[in-house]
C-alpha positions as CSV (number, residue, x, y, z in Angstrom):
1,X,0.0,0.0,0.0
2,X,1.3,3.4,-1.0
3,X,2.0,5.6,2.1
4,X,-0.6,7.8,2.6
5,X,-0.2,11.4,2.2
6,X,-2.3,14.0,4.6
7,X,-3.0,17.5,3.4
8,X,-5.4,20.4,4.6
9,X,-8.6,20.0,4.4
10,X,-9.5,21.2,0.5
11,X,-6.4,21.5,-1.1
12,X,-5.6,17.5,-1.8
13,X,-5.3,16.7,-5.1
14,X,-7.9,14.5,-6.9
15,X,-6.9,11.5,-8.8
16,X,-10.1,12.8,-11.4
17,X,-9.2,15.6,-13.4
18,X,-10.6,18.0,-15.5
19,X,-8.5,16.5,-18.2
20,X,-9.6,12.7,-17.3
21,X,-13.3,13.8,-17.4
22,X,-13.0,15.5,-21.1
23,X,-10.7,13.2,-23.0
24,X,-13.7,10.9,-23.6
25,X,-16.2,13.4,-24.0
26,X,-15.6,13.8,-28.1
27,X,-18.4,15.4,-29.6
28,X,-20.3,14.7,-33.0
29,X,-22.9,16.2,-35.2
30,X,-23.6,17.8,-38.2
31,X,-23.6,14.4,-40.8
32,X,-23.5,15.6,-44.6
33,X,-23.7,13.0,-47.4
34,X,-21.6,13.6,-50.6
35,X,-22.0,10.8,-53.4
36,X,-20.9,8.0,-51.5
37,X,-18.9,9.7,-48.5
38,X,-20.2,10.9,-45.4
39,X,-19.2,13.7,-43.2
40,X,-19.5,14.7,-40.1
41,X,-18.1,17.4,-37.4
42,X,-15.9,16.1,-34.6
43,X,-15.5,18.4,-31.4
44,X,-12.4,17.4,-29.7
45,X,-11.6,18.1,-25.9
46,X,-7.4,16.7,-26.7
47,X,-7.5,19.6,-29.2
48,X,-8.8,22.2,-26.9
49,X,-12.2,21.8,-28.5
50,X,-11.4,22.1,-32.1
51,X,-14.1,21.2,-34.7
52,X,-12.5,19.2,-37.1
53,X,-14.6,17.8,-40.3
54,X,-14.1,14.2,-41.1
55,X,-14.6,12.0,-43.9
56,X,-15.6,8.7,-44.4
57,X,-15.0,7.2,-47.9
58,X,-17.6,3.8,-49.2
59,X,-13.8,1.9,-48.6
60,X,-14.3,2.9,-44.6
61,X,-11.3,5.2,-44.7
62,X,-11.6,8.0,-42.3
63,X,-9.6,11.4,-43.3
64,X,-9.8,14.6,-41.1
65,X,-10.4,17.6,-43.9
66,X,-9.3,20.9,-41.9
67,X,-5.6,21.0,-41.0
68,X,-4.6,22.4,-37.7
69,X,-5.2,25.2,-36.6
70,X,-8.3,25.1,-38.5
71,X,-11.3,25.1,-36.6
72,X,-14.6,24.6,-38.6
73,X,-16.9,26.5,-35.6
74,X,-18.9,29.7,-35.9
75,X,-20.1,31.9,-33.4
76,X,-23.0,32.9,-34.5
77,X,-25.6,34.0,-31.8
78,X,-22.5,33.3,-29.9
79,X,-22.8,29.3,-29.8
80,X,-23.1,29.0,-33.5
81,X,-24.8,26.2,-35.5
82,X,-24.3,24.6,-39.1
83,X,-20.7,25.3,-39.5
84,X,-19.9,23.6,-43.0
85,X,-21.4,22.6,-46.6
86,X,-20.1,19.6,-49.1
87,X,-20.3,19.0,-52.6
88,X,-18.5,17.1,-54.9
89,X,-15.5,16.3,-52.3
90,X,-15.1,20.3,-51.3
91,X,-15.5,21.4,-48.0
92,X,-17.0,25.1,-47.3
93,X,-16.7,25.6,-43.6
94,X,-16.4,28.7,-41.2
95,X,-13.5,29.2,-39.5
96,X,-13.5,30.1,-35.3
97,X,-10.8,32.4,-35.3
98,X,-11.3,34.6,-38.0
99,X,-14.9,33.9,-38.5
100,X,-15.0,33.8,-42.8
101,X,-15.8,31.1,-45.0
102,X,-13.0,28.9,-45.9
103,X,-13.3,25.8,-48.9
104,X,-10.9,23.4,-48.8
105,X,-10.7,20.0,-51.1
106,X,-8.5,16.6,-50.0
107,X,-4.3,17.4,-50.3
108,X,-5.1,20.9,-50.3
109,X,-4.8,24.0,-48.3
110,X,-7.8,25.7,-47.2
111,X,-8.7,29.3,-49.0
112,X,-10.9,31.6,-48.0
113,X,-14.0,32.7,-49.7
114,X,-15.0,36.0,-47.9
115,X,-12.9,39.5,-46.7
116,X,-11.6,40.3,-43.8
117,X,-13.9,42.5,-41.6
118,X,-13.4,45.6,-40.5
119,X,-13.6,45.0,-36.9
120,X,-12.1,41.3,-35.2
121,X,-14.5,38.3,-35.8
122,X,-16.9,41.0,-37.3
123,X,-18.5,38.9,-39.7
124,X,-19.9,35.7,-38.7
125,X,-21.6,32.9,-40.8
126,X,-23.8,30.0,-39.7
127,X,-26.2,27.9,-41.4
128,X,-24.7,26.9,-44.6
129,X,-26.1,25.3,-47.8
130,X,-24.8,25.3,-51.2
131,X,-27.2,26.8,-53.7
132,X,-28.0,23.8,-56.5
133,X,-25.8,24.9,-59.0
134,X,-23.3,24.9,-56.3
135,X,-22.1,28.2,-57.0
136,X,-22.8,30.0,-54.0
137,X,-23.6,29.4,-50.6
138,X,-26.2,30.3,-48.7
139,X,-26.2,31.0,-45.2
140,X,-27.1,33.6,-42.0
141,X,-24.7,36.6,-41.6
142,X,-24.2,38.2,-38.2
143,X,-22.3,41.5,-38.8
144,X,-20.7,43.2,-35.4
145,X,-20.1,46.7,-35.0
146,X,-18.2,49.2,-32.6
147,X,-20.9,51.4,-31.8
148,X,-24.8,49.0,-32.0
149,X,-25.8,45.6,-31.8
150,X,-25.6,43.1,-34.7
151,X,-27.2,43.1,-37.9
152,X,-28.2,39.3,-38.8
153,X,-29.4,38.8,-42.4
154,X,-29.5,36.0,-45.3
155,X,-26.7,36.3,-48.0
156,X,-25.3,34.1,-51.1
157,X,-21.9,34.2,-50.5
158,X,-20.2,33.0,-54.1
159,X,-17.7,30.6,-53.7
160,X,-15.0,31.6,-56.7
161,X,-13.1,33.4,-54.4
162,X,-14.3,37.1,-55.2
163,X,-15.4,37.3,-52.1
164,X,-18.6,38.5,-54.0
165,X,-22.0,38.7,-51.1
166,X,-25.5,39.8,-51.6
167,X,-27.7,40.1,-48.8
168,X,-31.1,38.3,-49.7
169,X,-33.0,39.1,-46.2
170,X,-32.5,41.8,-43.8
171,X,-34.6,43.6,-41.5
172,X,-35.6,41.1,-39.1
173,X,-33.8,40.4,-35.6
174,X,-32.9,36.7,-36.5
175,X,-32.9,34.2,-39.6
176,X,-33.0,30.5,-40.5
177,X,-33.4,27.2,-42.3
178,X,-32.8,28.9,-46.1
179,X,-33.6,26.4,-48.3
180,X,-33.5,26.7,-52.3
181,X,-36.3,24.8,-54.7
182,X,-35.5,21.9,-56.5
183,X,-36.0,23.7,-59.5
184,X,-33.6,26.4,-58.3
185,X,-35.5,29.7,-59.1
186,X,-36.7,30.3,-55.5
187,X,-35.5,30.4,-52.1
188,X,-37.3,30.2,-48.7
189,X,-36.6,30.8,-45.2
190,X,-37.3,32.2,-41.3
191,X,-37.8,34.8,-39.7
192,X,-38.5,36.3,-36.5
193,X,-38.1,39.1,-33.9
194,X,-37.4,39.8,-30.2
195,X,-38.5,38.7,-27.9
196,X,-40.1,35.8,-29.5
197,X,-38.3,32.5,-30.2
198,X,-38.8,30.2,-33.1
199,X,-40.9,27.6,-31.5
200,X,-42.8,30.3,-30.3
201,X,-43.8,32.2,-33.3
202,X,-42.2,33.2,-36.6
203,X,-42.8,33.7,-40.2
204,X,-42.2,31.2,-43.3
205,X,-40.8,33.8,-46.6
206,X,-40.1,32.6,-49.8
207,X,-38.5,34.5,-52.9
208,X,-37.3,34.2,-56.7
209,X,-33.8,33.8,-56.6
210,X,-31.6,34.3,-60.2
211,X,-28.7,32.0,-59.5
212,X,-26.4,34.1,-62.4
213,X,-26.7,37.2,-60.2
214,X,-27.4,35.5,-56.5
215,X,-30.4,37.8,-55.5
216,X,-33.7,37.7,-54.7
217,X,-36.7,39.4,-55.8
218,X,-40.0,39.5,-54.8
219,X,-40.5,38.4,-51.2
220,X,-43.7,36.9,-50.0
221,X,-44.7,36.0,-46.5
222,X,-46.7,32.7,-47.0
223,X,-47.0,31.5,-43.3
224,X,-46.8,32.5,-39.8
225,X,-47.0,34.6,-37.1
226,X,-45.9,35.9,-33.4
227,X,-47.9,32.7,-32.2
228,X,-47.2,30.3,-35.1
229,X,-44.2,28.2,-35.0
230,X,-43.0,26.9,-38.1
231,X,-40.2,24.7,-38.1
232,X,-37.6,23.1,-40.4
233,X,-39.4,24.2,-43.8
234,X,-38.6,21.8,-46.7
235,X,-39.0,22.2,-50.6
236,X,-41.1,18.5,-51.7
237,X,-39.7,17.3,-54.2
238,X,-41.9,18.1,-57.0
239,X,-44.4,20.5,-57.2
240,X,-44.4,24.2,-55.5
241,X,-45.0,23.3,-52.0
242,X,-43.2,24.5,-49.2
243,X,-43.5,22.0,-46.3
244,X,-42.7,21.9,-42.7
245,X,-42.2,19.3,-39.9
């Protein structure tokens, strides 16, 4: 038996450590499908919490996609949500430290796809779909500022590396869930105000969208109110029907 070792009452040191608790605790979400490979988001506690999206190929080889220091988290409403998009075997993700848009392919480094804000972390992006002709994304945009509270609004953010964005929504406190047709001429999404919250009340939009230019025009309410929740809206397959769960 090891000799025992007395020490004031609160300051022993406990075999459990913060470290010990963590290392197990890895966190997952956030599956994509692309073709045949999947994707997920990994949070890791050995990595001081860094989001790192993986890959796994229909041979059940597992590849991490964003290199260190990379970390694919946003901040968004300050806890952040829907970090990164896939199609045909590139990665669009948003990046923690610097808060822009980043796409990244397999062997390569990753580049990224919006400016630099004016102020630290000013831009933020959450959210993220790729439009159908996979030429933009689409997403939520939370832009800081020195002097007021955030703006949050819809954009199409194109992914060619202009760093080309046109806001589709604004005016509203928060946005969600945009969602392009299968036919790819409109768009739809959420909106609400404070101090509701989504499962509370807010309002179903949808809008012609010209995927050449990556704007909207003519916005429609079709559903909802300040005691009407609507929630994850969905295109069906065919037909014009917006439909929610």
């Amino acid at each position: 038996m090891p000799d025992k070792k007395i020490s004031p009452y609160g300051s022993w040191v406990s075999p459990i450590t913060a470290e010990l608790i963590t290392q197990g605790g890895l966190r997952l979400g956030e599956v994509r499908v692309d073709g045949t490979d999947i994707y997920w988001l990994e949070g890791r506690p050995e990595e001081s919490g860094r989001h790192v999206v993986v890959r796994r190929t229909s041979d059940g080889s597992v590849t991490d996609i964003n290199p260190t220091p990379f970390n694919a988290r946003n901040a968004v409403h300050e806890y952040g949500g829907a970090s990164f998009a896939v199609r045909d075997g590139v990665v669009y993700f948003a990046n923690w430290d610097d808060q822009r848009i980043y796409s990244v392919a397999e062997n390569s480094s990753p580049v990224t796809i919006t400016d630099e804000p004016d102020i630290d972390q000013g831009d933020r992006y959450a959210d993220l779909i790729l439009s159908n002709d996979s030429n933009w994304i689409l997403c939520v945009r939370e832009r800081h500022f020195e002097d007021r509270e955030a703006d949050n609004e819809l954009v199409a953010v194109k992914v060619d590396g202009s760093c080309e964005v046109n806001v589709i929504a604004t005016g509203y406190d928060f946005y969600s869930s945009m969602r392009q047709s299968p036919s790819g001429d409109r768009v739809s999404w959420l909106s609400w105000n404070h101090p509701d919250m989504p499962w509370d009340g807010c309002e179903l939009w949808v809008a012609d969208f010209d995927s050449l230019s990556g704007l909207v025009s003519n916005p429609v309410k079709v559903a909802g109110d300040r005691s009407t929740s609507i929630v994850q809206p969905e295109w069906a397959p065919t037909g014009p029907g917006v439909h929610n769960r």
